[in-house]
C-alpha positions in Angstrom: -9.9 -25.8 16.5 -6.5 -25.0 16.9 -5.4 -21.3 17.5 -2.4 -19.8 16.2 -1.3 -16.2 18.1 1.8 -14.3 16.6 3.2 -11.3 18.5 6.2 -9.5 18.2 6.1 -7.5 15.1 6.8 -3.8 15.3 8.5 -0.8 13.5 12.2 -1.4 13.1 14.7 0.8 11.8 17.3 -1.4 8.8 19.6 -3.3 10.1 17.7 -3.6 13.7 16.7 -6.9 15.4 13.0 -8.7 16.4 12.2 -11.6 17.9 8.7 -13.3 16.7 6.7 -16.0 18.7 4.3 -17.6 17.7 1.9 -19.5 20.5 -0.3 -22.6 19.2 -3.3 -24.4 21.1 -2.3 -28.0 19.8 -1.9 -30.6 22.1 0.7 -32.4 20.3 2.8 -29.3 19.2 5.8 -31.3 19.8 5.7 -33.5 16.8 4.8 -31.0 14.2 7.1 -29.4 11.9 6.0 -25.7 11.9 7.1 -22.9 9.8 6.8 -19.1 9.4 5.9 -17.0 6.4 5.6 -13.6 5.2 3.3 -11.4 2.8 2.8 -8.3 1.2 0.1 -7.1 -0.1 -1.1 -8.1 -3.4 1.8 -11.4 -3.3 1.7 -15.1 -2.3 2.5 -15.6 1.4 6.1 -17.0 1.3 7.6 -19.9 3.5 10.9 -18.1 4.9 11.9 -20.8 7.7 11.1 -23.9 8.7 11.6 -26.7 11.9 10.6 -29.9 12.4 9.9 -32.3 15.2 13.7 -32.8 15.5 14.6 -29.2 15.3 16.0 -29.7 11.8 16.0 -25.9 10.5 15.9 -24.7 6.6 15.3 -20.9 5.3 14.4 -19.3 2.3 17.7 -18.0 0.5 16.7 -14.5 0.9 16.7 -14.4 5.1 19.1 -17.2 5.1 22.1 -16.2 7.7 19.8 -13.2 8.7 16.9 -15.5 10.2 17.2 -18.0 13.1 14.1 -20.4 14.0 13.7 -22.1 16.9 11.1 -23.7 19.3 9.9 -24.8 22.8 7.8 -27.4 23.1 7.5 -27.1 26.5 5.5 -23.3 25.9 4.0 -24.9 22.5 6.0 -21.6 20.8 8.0 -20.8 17.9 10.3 -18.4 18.0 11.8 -16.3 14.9 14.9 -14.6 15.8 15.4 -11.7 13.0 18.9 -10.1 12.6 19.7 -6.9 10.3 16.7 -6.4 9.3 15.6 -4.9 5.8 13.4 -3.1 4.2 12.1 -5.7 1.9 11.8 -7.5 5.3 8.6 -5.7 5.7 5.4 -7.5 5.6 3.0 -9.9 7.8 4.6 -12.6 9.7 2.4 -15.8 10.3 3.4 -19.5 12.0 1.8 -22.0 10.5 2.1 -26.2 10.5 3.5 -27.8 7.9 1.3 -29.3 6.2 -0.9 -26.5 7.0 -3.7 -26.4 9.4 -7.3 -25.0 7.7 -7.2 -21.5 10.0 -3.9 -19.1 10.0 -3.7 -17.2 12.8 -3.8 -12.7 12.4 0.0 -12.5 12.2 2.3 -10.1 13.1 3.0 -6.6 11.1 7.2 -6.0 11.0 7.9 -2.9 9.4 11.3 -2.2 8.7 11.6 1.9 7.9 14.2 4.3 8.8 
């Protein structure tokens, strides 16, 4: 089964900066398109940034120009570059493939808090 491990997350004060990664077990990493979402408690998980095979990049309107997505396929890691961070910024970070694999990994907490 393939893992997912997200680090990165931490307490940030607003307009602060993080860097997520995200660290998969799949063998051919390279050729998925993989994306990273966000939740709150008691709301859907939402798809903020995506990448694809090609490094073609699209984000949600809310983080666009604020969130930066990138990969290495050479680590099998995605990387979410955060800039001026916000309070309504706060929540769980997850990677994920897209279409989605069955497991998610435990995610990542950024809290955004002055």
């Amino acid at each position: 089964q393939v893992q997912l491990v997200e680090s990165g997350g931490e307490l940030v004060q607003p307009g602060g900066s993080l860097r997520l990664s995200c660290t998969t077990s799949g063998s051919i990493f390279n050729i998925w398109t993989m994306g990273w979402y966000r939740q709150v408690p008691g709301k859907q998980r939402e798809l903020v940034a995506r990448i694809t095979s090609g490094s073609r990049t699209s984000y949600a309107d809310s983080v666009e120009g604020r969130f930066t997505i990138s990969r290495d396929n050479a680590k099998n890691t995605v990387y979410l570059q955060i800039n001026n961070l916000r309070p309504e910024d706060t929540a769980v970070y997850y990677c994920q493939r897209l279409p989605n694999l069955n497991s998610w990994g435990q995610g990542t907490q950024v809290t955004v808090s002055s």
